[in-house]
C-alpha positions in Angstrom: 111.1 127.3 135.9 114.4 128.6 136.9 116.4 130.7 133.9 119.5 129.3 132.8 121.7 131.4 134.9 120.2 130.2 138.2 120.5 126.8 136.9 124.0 126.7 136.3 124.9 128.8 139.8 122.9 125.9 141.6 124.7 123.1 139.7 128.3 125.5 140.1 127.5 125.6 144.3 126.3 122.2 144.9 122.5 123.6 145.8 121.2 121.2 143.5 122.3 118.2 145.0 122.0 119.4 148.8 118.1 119.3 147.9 118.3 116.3 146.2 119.8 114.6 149.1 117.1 116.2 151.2 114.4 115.0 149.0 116.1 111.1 149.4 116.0 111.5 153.0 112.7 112.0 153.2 111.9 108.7 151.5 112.5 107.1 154.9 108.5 109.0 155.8 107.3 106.4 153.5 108.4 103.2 154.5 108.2 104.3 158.3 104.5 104.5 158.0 102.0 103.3 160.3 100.4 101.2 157.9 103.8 99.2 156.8 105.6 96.4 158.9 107.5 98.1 161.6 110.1 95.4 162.5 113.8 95.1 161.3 113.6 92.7 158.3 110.6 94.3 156.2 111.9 97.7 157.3 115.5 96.5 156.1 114.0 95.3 152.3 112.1 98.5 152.0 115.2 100.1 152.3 116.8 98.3 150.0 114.3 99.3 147.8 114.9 102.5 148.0 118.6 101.7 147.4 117.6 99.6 143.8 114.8 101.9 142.6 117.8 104.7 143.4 120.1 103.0 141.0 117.7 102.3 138.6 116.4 106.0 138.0 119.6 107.5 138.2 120.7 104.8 135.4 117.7 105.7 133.2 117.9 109.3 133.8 121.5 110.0 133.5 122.6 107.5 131.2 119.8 106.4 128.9 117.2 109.2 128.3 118.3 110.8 125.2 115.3 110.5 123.1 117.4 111.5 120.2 119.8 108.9 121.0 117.8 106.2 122.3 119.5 102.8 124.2 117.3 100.3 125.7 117.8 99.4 129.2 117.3 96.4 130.9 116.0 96.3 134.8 117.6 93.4 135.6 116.8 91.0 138.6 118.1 93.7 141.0 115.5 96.0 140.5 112.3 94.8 141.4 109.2 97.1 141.4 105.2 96.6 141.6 104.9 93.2 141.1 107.6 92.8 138.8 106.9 89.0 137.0 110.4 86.6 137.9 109.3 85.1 134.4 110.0 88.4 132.6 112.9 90.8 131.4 111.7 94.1 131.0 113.6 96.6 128.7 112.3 100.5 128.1 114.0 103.9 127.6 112.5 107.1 126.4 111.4 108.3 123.6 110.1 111.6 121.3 107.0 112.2 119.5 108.6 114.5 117.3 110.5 111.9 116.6 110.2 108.3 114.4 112.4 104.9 115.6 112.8 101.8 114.2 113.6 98.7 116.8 115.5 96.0 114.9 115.6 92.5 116.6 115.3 88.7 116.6 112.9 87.2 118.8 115.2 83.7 119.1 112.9 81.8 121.2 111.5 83.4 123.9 107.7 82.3 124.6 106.2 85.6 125.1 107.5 89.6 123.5 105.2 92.6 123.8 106.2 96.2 122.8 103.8 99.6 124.5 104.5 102.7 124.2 103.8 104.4 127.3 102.2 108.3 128.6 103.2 109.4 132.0 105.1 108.5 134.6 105.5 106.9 138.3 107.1 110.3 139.3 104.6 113.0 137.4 101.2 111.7 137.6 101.7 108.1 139.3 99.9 107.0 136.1 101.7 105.1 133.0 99.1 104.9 129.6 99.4 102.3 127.2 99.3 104.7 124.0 100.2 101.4 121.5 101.0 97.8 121.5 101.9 95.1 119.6 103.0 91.1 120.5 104.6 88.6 118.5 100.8 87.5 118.0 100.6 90.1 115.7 104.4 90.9 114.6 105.6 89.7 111.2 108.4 87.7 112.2 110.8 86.6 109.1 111.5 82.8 109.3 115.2 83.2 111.1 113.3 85.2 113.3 114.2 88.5 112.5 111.9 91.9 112.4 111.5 95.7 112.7 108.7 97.6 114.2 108.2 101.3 112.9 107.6 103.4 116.0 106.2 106.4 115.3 102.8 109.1 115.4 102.1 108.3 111.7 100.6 105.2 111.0 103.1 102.6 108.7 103.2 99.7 107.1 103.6 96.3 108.2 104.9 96.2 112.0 104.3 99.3 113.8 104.0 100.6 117.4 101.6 103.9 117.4 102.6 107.2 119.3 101.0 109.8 120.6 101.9 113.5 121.6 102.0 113.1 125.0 104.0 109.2 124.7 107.3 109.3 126.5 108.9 106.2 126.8 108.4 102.3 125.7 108.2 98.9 127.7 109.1 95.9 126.7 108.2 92.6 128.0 109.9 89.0 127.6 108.6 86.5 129.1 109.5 83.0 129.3 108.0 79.6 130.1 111.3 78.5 131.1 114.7 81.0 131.5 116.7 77.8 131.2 115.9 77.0 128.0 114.8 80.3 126.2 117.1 82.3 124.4 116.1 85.8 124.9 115.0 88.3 122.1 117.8 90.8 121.0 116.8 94.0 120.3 118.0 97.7 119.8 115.9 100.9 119.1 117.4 103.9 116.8 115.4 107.5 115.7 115.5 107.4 111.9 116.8 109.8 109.7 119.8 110.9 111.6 123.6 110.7 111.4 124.6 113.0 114.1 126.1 112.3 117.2 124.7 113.1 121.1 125.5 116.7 122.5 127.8 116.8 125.6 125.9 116.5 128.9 124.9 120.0 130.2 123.9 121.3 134.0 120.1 121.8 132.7 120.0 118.3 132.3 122.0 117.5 135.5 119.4 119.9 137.2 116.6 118.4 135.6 117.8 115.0 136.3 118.0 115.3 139.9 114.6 116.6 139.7 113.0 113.9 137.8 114.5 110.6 139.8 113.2 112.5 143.1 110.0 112.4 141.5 110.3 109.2 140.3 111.4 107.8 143.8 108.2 109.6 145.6 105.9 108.9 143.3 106.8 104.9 142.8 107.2 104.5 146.9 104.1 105.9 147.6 101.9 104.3 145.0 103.1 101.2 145.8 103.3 101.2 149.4 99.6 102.3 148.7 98.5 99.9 147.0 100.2 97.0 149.3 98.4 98.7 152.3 94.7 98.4 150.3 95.2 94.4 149.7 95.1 93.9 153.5 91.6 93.5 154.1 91.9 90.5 151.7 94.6 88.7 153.5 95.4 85.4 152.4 92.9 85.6 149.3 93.4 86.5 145.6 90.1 88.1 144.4 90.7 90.0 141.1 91.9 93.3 141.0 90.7 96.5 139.5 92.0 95.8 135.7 91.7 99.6 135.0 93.5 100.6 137.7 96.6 97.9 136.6 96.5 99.0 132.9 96.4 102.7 134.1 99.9 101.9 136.1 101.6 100.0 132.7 99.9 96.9 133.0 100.0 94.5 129.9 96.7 94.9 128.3 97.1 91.2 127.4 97.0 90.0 130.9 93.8 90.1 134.2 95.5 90.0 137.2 95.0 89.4 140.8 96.9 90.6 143.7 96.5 90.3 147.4 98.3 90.5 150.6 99.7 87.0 152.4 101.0 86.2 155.9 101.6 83.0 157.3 102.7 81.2 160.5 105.5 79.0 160.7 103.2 76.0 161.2 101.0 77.5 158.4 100.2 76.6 154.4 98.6 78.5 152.1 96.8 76.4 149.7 95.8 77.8 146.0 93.8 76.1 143.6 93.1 76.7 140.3 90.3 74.0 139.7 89.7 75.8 136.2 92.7 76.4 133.7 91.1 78.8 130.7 92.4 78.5 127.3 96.0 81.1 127.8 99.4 81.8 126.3 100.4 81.2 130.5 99.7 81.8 133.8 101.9 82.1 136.6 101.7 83.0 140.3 104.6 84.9 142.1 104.9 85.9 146.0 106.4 89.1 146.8 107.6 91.2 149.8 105.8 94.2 151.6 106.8 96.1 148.7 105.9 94.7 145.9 109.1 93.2 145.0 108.8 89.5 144.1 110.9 87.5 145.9 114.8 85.7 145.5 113.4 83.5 142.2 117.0 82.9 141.4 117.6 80.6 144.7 113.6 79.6 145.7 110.7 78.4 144.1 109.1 81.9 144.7 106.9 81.2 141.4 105.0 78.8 138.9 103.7 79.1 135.9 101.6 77.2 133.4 104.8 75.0 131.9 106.7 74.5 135.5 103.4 73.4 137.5 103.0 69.8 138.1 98.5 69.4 137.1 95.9 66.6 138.6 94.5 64.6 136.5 91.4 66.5 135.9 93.5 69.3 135.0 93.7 71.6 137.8 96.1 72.9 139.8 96.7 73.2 143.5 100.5 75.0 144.7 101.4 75.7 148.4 102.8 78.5 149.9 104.6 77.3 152.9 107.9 78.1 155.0 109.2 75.0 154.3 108.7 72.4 151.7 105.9 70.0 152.3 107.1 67.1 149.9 105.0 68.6 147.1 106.2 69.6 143.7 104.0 72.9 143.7 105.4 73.8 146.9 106.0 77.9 146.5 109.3 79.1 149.3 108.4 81.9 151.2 112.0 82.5 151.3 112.1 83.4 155.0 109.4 86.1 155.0 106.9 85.7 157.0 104.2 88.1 155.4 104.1 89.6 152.1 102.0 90.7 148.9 100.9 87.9 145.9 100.0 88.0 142.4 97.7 85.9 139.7 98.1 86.1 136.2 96.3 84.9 133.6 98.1 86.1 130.2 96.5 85.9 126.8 93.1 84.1 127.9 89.9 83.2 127.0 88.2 84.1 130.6 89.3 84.6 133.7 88.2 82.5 136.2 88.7 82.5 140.2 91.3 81.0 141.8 90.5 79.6 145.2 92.6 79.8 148.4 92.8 78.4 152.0 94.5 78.9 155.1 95.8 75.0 157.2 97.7 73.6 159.1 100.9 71.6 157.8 100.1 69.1 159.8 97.0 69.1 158.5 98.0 68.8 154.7 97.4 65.9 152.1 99.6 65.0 149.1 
């Protein structure tokens, strides 16, 4: 650990941000590997992704992680990372141990709120724990929808989201049945019990900083350029996946997810059927890019979900994943990629059952 002095000299001269700049430039070793798409357009995205999970970190790191001072932060539809569900908003920020909060909100009406406070990181140990959780299944919700959660080590009363000593930051999910006509939850997060006001910004955190969204940007690029590289063996299939392995990376311990890799030719559907709905809170599907980002959902039909699926009569489901629209309701837009990764959810259910897929012609397709 460098002493102050060294520190501040590095901060005074620049050194610290000459190796941070190095450390970004050698992001561009990860999305130039062997194993990733190695033509313009999926090189171009990955890029950009670089560019949004940039923004993002610097955001959270320089801007919202006083633990003493917490603020939550909203990713937004910019910033798109492992999957990230077009049906949700996610909100986080860091917190303290040491320390006790209290989150004050309203839920309005959005369908779906989860709270969990999280151990580790993307950029320390490529790991993120679920340490607590609570969803508005279990909150006590006042009837004009108002609540607090207690967040802290120390068990409380009524609602509250545990701790641990090694928990350092929350997540919060919203998710929604339909954006159009859900009013989002509003929440804030404060530490009890003080009335002081945040310390300037120093150079150890500036130095820190740098240090930690580098991490951050290796450790998130890799894992998930990993983990799109091990679905290709199941191309154009959704089998489950390893529901440790998601709830060790910040999965939501309410939901059993598949995820798979998808490419298509331009004459080319991808048919999915669901032939058995379980009992659920939702479902949805999503398709995503090379890396992990899920598609434009604000201008295509990149994903369905349990209220904005059109059903047969027996109750299934069947949605196609095509270039262009077949005629049929559950059509899913590729949105001009040509190859990509997918993802499955069933959230809140009963079981978990299969969900079938097959590769046709368009030609060749009956609606």
């Amino acid at each position: 650990m460098p002493d102050t002095t060294t520190i501040d000299q590095d901060i005074i001269d620049g050194s610290a941000w000459r190796d941070f700049c190095d450390e970004l430039k050698s992001l561009a070793d990860i999305i130039t590997r062997e194993d990733t798409p190695n033509d313009a357009f999926n090189r171009a995205e990955g890029f950009r992704y670089l560019t949004r999970l940039l923004r993002n970190s610097l955001n959270a790191t320089m801007e919202y992680s006083d633990e003493e001072f917490p603020e939550l932060q909203s990713l937004g539809h910019m910033v798109k990372l492992g999957a990230d569900n077009p049906d949700n908003i996610y909100q986080g920020c860091r917190l303290n141990p040491n320390y006790d909060y209290k989150i004050i909100g309203n839920r309005n009406s959005v369908f779906y709120l989860s709270f969990s406070s999280i151990s580790g990181s993307y950029g320390s140990n490529a790991k993120m724990i679920v340490d607590g959780f609570i969803d508005n299944g279990e909150l006590a919700i006042n009837e004009d929808g108002s609540f607090e959660i207690i967040v802290s080590v120390n068990q409380h009363e009524g609602n509250w989201l545990p701790l641990t000593s090694a928990t350092k930051s929350i997540n919060i999910r919203q998710t929604f049945l339909n954006r159009s006509q859900e009013k989002p939850a509003d929440l804030r997060i404060a530490r009890i019990g003080t009335d002081d006001k945040p310390a300037p910004f120093t150079a150890q955190q500036m130095h820190d900083g740098l240090k930690q969204v580098s991490q951050y940007m290796h450790g998130t690029v890799n894992l998930f350029a990993d983990w799109s590289a091990s679905f290709k063996p199941d191309i154009n299939t959704l089998p489950p996946a390893d529901q440790a392995y998601c709830q060790s990376i910040g999965g939501d311990p309410n939901i059993f997810y598949f995820h798979s890799y998808w490419e298509l030719a331009e004459d080319e559907a991808l048919v999915i059927e669901a032939k058995t709905i379980p009992e659920c809170s939702t479902w949805n599907f999503q398709l995503d890019n090379y890396w992990m980002e899920s598609l434009d959902y604000r201008h295509h039909q990149i994903t369905l979900n349990k209220h904005t699926a059109s059903y047969n009569d027996d109750g299934s489901v069947r949605l196609i994943v095509a270039h262009q629209d077949p005629g049929d309701p559950n059509w899913v837009d590729t949105a001009g990629h040509l190859l990509g990764t997918m993802c499955w959810r069933w959230i809140g259910a009963t079981d978990h059952p299969p969900v079938e897929t097959q590769v046709i012609k368009i030609k060749d397709l009956t609606l």
